[in-house]
N, C-alpha and C positions, 0 to 999 in steps of 0.2 A: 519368599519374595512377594514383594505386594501387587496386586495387578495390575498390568499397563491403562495409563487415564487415558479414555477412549475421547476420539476428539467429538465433539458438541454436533448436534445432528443437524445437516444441513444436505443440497445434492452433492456438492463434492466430496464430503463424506460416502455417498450413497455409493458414488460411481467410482470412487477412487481403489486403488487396488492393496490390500492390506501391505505393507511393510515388515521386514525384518524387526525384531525387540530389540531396544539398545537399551541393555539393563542401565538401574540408578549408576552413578560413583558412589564407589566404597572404599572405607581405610585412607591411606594417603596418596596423593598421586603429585605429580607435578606436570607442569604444561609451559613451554614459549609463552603459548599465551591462554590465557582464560578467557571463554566468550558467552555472556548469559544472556541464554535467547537466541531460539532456532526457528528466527524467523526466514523473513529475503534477508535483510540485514546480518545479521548474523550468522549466516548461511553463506553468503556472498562473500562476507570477509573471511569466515574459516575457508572456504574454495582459495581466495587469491594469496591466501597465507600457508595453505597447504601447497599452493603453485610454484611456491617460492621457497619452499626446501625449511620450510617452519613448522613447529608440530602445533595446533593449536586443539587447546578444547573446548566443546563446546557444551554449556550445562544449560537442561532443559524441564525449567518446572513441570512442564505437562509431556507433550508430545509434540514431536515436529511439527511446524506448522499448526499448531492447537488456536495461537491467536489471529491477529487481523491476517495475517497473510494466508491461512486458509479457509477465511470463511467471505473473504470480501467479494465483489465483483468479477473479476479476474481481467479488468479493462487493465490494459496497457499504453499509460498517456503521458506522452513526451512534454506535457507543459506542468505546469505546478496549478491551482485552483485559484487562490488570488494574488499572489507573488507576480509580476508580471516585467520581465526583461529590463526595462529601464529600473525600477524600484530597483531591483539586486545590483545591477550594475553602480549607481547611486548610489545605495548604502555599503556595500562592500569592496567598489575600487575595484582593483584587477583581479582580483580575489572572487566578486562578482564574476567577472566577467568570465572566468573559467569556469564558474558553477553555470552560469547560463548554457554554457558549452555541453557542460555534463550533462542537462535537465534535457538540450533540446537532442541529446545524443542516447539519453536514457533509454529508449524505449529498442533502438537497435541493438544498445550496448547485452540487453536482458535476452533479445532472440536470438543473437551469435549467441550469447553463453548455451543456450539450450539445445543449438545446431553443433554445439563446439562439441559438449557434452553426451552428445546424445541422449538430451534428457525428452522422456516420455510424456509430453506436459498440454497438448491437445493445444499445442503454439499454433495462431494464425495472425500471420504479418498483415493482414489484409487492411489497413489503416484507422485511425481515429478521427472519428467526426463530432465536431461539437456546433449543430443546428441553433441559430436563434430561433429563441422562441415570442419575440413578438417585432414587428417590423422597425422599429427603431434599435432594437438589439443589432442589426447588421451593422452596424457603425462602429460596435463594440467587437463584431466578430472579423472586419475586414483590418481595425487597429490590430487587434493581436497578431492578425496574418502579415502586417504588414513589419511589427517590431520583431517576429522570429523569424522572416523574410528576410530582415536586414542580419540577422545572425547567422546566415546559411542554413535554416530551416527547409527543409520539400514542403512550406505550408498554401494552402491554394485556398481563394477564396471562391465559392460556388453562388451562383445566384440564385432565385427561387427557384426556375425551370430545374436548373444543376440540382437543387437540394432535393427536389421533389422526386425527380428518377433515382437518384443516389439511396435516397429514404424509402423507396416503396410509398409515399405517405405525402400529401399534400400542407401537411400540419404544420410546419417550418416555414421560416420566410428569408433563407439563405444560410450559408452551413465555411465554418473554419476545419479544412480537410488536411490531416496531418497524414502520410503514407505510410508514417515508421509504426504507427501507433499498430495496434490488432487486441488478442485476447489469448487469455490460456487456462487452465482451469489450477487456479495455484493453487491447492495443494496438492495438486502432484507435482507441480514446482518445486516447492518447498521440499517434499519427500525426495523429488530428484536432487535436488540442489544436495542436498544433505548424502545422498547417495554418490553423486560427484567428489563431495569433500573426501568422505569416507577412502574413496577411491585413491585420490591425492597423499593420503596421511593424516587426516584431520581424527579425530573421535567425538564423537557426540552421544551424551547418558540423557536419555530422557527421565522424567520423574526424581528430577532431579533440581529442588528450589536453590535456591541460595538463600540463607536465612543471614548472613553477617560478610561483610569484605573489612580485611583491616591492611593496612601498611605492614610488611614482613621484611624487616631489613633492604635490601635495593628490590624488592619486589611487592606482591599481595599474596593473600590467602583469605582466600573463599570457604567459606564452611556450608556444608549442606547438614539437613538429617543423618544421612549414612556416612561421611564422608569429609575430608578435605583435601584441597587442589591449593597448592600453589603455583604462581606464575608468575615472571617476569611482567608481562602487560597484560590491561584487561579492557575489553570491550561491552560496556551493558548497553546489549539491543532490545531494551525492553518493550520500547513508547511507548502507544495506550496502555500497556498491563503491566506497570514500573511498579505499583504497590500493591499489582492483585493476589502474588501469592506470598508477599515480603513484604509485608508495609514498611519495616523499618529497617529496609535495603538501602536504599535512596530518596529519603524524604523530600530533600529538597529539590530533588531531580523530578518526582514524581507532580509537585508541585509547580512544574514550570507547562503541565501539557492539562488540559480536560478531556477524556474521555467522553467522547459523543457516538449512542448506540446506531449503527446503521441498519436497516432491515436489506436484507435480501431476498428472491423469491425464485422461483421456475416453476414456469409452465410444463405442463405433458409433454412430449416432443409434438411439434407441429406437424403436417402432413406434409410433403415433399413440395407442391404444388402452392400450396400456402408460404411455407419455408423459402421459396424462391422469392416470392414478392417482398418479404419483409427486410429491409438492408439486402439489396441483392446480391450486394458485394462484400457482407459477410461483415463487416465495422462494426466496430466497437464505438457505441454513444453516451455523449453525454452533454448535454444542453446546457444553455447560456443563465439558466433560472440559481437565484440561491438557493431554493428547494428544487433539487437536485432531479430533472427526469433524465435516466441513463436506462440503458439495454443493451443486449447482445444476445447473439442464436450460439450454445455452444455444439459441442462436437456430435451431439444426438438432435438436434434443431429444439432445443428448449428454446424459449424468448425467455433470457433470466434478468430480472431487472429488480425494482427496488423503489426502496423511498425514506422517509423520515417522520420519527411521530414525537408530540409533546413528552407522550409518557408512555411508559410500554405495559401500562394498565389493558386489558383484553387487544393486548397487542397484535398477534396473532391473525384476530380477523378483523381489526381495525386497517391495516396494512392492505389484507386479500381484499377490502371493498375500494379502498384507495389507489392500490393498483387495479384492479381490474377496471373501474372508471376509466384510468388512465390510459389503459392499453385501447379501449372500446374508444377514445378519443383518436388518437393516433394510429392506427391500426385496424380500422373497422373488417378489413380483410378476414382478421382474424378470428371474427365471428366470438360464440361465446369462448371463454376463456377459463379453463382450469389449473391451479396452482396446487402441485404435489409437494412442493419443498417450501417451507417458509424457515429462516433463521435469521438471526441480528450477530455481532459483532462491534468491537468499540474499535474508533477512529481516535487518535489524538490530534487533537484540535489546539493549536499555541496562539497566544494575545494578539498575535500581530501575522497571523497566519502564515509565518516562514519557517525554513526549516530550519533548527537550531544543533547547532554542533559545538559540543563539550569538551575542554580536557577539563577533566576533575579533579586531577593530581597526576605524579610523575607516571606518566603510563599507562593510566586511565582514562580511556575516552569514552564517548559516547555520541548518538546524535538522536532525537526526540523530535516529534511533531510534523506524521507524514500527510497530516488536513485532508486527507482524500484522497491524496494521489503517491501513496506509499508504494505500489509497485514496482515500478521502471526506479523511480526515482533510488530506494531500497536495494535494488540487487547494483547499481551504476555507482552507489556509494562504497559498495564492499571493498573495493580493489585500493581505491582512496582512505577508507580508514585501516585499511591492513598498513600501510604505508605509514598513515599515520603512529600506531603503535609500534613500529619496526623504527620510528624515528627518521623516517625520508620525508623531510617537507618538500622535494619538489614533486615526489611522486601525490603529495598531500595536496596540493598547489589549490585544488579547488573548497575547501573545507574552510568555510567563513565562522571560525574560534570564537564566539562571543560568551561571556558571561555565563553563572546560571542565576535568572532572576526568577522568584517564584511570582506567580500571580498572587496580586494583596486580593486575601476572602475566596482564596482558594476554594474551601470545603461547601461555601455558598453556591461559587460561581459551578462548580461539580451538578449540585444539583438542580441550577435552576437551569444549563446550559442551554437544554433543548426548549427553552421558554423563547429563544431568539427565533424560531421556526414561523409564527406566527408573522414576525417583524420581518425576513425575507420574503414568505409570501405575497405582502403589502408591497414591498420592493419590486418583486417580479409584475406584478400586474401596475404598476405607476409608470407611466412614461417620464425616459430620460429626459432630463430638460435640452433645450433645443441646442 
């Protein structure tokens, strides 16, 4: 047997606690349903499908949690990035309108399941804040509180005094406060999530690619290296990494998202006295800018935050002088500042920044393009696309079915993506017009 692929070093690697081996599939197997990708996605939907007296499997080119779900953030945010409550309502009808539901429902939907499960996942409900970052942004941050306000949102709008105690940090100039939102450190998400499913009936083979899916009489068959599965339905929860261990899995699938590297970081643990002043109440942020300033304190008091670079040429320590500038802005508290963990991870980024949801053929679903805010959103969809492949559209009710259109100059717009970082930050520092 070949050795288990160790996930990509990052701190939730560091901290997380090893797992049971869940050898490749080998020989023939058959499954209810086939699920490729053990992400929240597909993690979520083998759980609600194993809840449901269905045996699903789930095949896993790396290891659990290997991609964006265990190396990202771990922020847990009830809105989407630039989808914004009327847009979805507006282009998708009532269909809209229940995904709003879902999106603004997401971030509770993700910490019941953890509370349900008893999963070990360093969960804190303690809310999501998203500070403007310069004084005309409050106009932008009291619209949004006011359109998921009218959706039954807990969303509150804070004024500068508000933001300031709330932040530790005088740096903001009023803050969109969501209560459902908080943090967790996903990949022991992930690894729970998967240990939940387990539990249920589900099976999950890690080191386990899928090189080929074809139509099998009223079902598919998945061929791996060691292996084939057939199944009645199949779910690829790939998005950013659809072609990275298959290129020629899902082409045209793979061509509807771009892959955009995110850097992630953590600091030392803070000191306890320091740690109290920094979010006091423990929130998970992320700010109003298109170059992205987000943080959070996790379970040992890191400040683990992040950013974005053109290229990830001496990456590394382009990032450590990028954030630490930034924390030394916002946080002077914090005095000097050292970074133990530095890693990146790919986001899938779609043309029109929504989240897209597939039938590919009889049985075959999918959904691609979590822009940033794949967590909440990812485990809130599971229960919704089980339903889907079980063939219950009203349990589906929220799942806006469009097309798959690729991006025209795909393999350009790939590499030149993060050249748009430049043209945000112009954005962020322009005042909005009046």
């Amino acid at each position: 047997m070949t050795a288990r692929t160790p996930h990509p070093p990052s701190l939730w690697a560091a901290v997380s606690p090893p797992t049971p081996e869940r050898p490749p599939l080998t020989g023939d197997a058959t499954a209810d349903v086939a699920i490729v990708g053990a992400g929240f996605t597909g993690l979520s939907t083998a759980l609600a499908l194993a809840a449901r007296g269905v045996r699903p499997v789930v095949l896993e080119a790396a290891a659990v949690g290997w991609g964006g779900s265990g190396r990202n953030n771990g922020q847990v945010i009830p809105v989407l990035s630039k989808a914004e409550p009327d847009e979805l309502e507006a282009r998708f009808g009532e269909t809209g309108e229940r995904l709003v539901a879902l999106i603004r429902d997401s971030a509770s939907i993700l910490f019941d399941l953890v509370r349900a499960e008893g999963i070990e996942a360093e969960a804190e409900q303690t809310g999501w804040v998203q500070p403007a970052h310069a004084p005309d942004r409050v106009r932008v941050s009291a619209a949004r509180v006011e359109a998921w306000a009218k959706r039954g949102a807990p969303a509150q709008m804070l004024d500068r005094e508000e933001t300031t105690a709330l932040m530790g940090s005088s740096y903001w100039h009023g803050a969109m406060l969501n209560p459902t939102g908080g943090s967790i450190n996903p990949l022991r998400l992930a690894q729970g999530m998967a240990a939940a499913a387990e539990r249920h009936g589900a099976t999950v083979h890690e080191d386990t690619p899928v090189s080929r899916l074809e139509r099998a009489g009223d079902g598919w068959r998945l061929e791996t290296p060691t292996g084939r599965l057939t199944a009645r339905a199949v779910l690829l929860a790939t998005n950013a990494y659809t072609d990275a261990h298959a290129p020629g899995l899902a082409r045209r699938l793979a061509r509807t998202v771009v892959p955009v590297p995110s850097w992630q970081m953590a600091t030392e643990p803070l000191p306890d006295a320091v740690a109290k002043t920094v979010t006091p109440g423990r929130h998970a942020v992320s700010d109003t800018r298109g170059d992205l300033h987000f943080f959070r304190l996790d379970a040992r008091n890191r400040l683990v935050t992040g950013g974005a670079l053109v290229t990830k040429v001496n990456g590394t320590e382009r990032i450590r002088r990028l954030a630490t500038a930034r924390v030394a802005r916002m946080f002077p508290q914090i005095g000097p500042v050292g970074f133990t963990h530095i890693w990146n991870g790919d986001i899938g980024i779609t043309w029109d920044r929504m989240p897209h949801v597939h039938r590919l053929g009889p049985g075959l679903w999918t959904w691609i393009g979590c822009n940033g805010r794949g967590v909440a959103l990812s485990v809130a969809l599971g229960p919704q696309l089980a339903a889907a492949l079980l063939g219950d559209r009203e349990g589906a009710a929220a799942l806006p079915v469009t097309d798959v259109h690729p991006i025209p100059g795909h393999a350009l717009g790939r590499r030149l993506a993060t050249l748009m970082l430049p043209v945000y930050r112009r954005r962020d520092r322009r005042p909005l017009p009046a």
